[in-house]
BALO-879749 format. One record per residue (C-alpha): residue number from 1; residue in three letters; x, y, z. Coordinates in nm, 2 decimals. Example, Ala and Ser with C-alpha at 12.3 -4.5 7.8 and 13.67 -1.06 7.14 Angstrom:
<atoms>
<atom n="1" res="Ala" x="1.23" y="-0.45" z="0.78"/>
<atom n="2" res="Ser" x="1.37" y="-0.11" z="0.71"/>
</atoms>
This chain:
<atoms>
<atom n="1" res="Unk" x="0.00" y="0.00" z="0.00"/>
<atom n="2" res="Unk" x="0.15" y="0.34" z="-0.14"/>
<atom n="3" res="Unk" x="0.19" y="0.61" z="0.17"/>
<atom n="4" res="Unk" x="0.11" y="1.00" z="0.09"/>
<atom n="5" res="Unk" x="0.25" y="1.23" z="0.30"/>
<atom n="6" res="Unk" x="0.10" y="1.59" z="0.31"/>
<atom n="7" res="Unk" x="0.40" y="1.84" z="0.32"/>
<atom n="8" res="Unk" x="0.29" y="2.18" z="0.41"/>
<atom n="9" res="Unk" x="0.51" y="2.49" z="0.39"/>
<atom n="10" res="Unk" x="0.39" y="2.80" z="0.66"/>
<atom n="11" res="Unk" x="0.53" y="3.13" z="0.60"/>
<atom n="12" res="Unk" x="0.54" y="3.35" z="0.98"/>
<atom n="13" res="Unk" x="0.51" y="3.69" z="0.90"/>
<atom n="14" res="Unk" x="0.58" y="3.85" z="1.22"/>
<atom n="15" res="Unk" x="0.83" y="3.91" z="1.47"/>
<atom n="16" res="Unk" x="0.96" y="3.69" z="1.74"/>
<atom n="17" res="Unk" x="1.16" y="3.72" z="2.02"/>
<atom n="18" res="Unk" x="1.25" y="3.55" z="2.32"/>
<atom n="19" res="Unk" x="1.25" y="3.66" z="2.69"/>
<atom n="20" res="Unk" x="1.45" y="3.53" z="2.97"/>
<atom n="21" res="Unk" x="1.29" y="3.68" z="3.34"/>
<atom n="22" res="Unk" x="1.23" y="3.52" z="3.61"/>
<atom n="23" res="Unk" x="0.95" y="3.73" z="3.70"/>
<atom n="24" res="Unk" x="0.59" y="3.58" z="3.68"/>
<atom n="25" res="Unk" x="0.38" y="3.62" z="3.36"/>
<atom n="26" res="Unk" x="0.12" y="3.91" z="3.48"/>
<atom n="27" res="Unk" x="0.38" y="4.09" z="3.65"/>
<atom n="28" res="Unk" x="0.56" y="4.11" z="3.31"/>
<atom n="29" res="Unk" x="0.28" y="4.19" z="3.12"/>
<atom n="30" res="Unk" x="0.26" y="4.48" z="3.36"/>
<atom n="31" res="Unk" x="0.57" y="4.58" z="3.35"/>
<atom n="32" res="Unk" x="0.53" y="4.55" z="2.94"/>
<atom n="33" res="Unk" x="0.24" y="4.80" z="2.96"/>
<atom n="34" res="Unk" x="0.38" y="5.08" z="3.14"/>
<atom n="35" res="Unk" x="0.73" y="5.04" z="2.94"/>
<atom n="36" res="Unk" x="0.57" y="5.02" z="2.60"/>
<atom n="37" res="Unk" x="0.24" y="5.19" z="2.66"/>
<atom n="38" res="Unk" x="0.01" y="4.86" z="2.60"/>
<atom n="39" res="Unk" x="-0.32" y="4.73" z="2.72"/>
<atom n="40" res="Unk" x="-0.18" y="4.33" z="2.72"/>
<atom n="41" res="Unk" x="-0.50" y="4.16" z="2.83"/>
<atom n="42" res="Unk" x="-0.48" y="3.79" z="2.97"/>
<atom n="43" res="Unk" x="-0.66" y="3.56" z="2.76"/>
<atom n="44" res="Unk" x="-0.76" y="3.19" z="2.73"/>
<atom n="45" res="Unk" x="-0.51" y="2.97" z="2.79"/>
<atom n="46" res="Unk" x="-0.41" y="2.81" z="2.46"/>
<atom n="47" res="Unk" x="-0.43" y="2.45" z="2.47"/>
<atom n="48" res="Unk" x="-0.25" y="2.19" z="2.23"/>
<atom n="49" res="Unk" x="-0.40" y="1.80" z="2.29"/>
<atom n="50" res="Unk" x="-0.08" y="1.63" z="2.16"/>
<atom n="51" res="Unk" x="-0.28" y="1.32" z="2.10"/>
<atom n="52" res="Unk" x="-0.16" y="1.06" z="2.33"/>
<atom n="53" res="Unk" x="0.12" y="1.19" z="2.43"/>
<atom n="54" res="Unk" x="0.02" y="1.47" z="2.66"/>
<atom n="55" res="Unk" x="-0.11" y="1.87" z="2.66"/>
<atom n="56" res="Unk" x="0.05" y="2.18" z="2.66"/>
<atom n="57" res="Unk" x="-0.12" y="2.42" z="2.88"/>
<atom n="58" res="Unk" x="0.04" y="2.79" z="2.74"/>
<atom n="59" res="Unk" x="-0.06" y="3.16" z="2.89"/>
<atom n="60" res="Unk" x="-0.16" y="3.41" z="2.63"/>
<atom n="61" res="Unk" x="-0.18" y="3.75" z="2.65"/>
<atom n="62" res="Unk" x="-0.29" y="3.99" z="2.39"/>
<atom n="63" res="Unk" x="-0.32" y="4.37" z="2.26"/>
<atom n="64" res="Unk" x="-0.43" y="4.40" z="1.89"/>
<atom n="65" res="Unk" x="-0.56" y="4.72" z="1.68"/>
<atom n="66" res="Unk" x="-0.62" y="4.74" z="1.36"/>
<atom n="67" res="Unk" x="-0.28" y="4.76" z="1.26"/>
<atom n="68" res="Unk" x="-0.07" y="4.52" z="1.46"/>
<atom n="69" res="Unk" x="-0.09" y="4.26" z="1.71"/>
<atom n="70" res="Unk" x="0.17" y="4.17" z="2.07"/>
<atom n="71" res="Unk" x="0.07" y="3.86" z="2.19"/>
<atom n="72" res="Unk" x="0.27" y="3.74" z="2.49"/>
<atom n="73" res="Unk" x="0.29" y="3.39" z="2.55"/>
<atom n="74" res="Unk" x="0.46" y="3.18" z="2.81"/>
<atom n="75" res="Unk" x="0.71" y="2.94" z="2.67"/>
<atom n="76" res="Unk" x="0.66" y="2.63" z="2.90"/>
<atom n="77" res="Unk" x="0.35" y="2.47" z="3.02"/>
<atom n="78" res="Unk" x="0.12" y="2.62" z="3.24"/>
<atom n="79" res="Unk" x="0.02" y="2.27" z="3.34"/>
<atom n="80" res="Unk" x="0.21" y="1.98" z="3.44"/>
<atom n="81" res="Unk" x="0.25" y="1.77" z="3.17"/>
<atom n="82" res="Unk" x="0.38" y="1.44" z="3.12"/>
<atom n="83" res="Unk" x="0.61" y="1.57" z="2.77"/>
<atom n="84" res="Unk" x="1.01" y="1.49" z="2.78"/>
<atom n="85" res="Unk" x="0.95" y="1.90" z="2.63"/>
<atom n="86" res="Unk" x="0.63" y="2.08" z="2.73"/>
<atom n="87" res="Unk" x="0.76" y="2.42" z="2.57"/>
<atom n="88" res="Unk" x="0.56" y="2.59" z="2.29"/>
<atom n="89" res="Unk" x="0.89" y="2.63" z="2.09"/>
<atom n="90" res="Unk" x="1.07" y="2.37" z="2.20"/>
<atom n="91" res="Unk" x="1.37" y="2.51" z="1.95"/>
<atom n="92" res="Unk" x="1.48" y="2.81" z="2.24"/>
<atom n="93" res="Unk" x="1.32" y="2.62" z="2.54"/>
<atom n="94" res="Unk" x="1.64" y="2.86" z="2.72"/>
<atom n="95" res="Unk" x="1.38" y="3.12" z="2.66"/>
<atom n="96" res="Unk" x="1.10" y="3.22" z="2.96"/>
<atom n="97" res="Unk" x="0.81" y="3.35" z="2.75"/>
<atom n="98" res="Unk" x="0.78" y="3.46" z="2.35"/>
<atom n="99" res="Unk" x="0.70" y="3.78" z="2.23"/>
<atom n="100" res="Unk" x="0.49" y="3.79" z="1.85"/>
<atom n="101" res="Unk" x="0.43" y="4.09" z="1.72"/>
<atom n="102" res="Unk" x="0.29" y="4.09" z="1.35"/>
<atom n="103" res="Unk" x="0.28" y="4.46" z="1.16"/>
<atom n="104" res="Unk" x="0.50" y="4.63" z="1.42"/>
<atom n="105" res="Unk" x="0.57" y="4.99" z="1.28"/>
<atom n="106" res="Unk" x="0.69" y="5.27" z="1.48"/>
<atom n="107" res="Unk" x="0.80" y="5.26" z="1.81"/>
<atom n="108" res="Unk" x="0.76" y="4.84" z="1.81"/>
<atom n="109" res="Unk" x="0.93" y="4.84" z="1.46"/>
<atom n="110" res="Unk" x="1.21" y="4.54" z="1.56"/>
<atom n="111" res="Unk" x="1.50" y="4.76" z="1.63"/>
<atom n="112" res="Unk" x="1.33" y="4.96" z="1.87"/>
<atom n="113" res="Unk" x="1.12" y="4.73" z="2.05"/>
<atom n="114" res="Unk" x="1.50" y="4.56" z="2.11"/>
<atom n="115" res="Unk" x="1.66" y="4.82" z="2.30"/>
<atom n="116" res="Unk" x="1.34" y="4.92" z="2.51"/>
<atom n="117" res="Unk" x="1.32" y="4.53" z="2.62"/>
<atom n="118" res="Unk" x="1.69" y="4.48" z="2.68"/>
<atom n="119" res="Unk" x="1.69" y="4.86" z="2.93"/>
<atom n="120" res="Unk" x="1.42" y="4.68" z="3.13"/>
<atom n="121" res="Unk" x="1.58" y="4.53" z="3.45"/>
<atom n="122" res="Unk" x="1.35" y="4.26" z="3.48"/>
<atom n="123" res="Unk" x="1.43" y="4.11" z="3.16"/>
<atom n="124" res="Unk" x="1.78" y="3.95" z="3.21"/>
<atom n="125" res="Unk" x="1.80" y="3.87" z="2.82"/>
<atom n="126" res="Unk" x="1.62" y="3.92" z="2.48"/>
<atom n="127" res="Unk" x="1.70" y="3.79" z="2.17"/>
<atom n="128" res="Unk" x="1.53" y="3.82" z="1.78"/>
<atom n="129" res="Unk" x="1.43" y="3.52" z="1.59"/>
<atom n="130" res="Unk" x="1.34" y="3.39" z="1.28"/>
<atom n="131" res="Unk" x="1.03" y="3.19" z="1.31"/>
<atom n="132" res="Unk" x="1.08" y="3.05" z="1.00"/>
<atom n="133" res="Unk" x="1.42" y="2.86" z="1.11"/>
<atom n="134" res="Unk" x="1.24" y="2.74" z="1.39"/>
<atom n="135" res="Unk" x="1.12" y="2.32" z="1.36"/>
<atom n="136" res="Unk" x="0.81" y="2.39" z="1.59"/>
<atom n="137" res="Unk" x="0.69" y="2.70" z="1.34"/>
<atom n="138" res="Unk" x="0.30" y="2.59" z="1.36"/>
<atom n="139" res="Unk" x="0.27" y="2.57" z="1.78"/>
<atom n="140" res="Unk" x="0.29" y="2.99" z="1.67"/>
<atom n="141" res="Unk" x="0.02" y="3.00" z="1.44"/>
<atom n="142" res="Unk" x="-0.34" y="3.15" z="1.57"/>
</atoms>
């Protein structure tokens, strides 16, 4: 019996990048709206059923207009989970939580959005990514 195998190609247009602070998700979120003049609102947890292997519980936090979208997202598990890597991008699991932003301009144009993460002292390191380099691209589509 021949096997077909579906090969799909995603494109991410946006930005990533990767935080490393040890402070607790709304806290930073906080701290992310006063520094960069958001409204990050808490979400629904995104939730990935993994079949039978386990789930990945991951906290979402959002500001969108009509121009661009931030979404903050945690980078492990909310929940326990029984995964040998319960990391929404498993890739830079080094990383705390993930920053996306898609059609930043202006003062979250890449560059910018950078420096004003790396001059906050609760952020101990941030780093740009490619999210098309990354093997766990599709855990970043919405």
């Amino acid at each position: 019996m021949k096997t077909l195998t579906l090969d799909v190609e995603y494109d991410c247009e946006f930005d990533l990048f990767g935080l490393v602070s040890s402070t607790r998700e709304h806290t930073l979120a906080w701290i992310l709206n006063r520094a960069l003049k958001l409204r990050l609102v808490k979400q629904q947890d995104l939730i990935y059923d993994l079949f039978n292997k386990g789930r990945l519980v991951i906290s979402n936090y959002l500001y969108a207009t009509e121009h661009f979208t931030l979404r903050l997202l945690r980078n492990r598990s909310v929940d326990p989970s029984p995964l040998k890597k319960p990391y929404l991008a498993p890739d830079i699991k080094e990383y705390d939580y993930l920053l996306q932003i898609s059609n930043g301009t202006g003062l979250l144009a890449a560059e910018e959005l950078l420096a004003q993460l790396t001059a906050l002292p609760e952020v101990q390191l941030v780093s740009q990514f490619d999210p098309n380099d990354l093997k766990f691209k599709e855990n970043l589509l919405f």
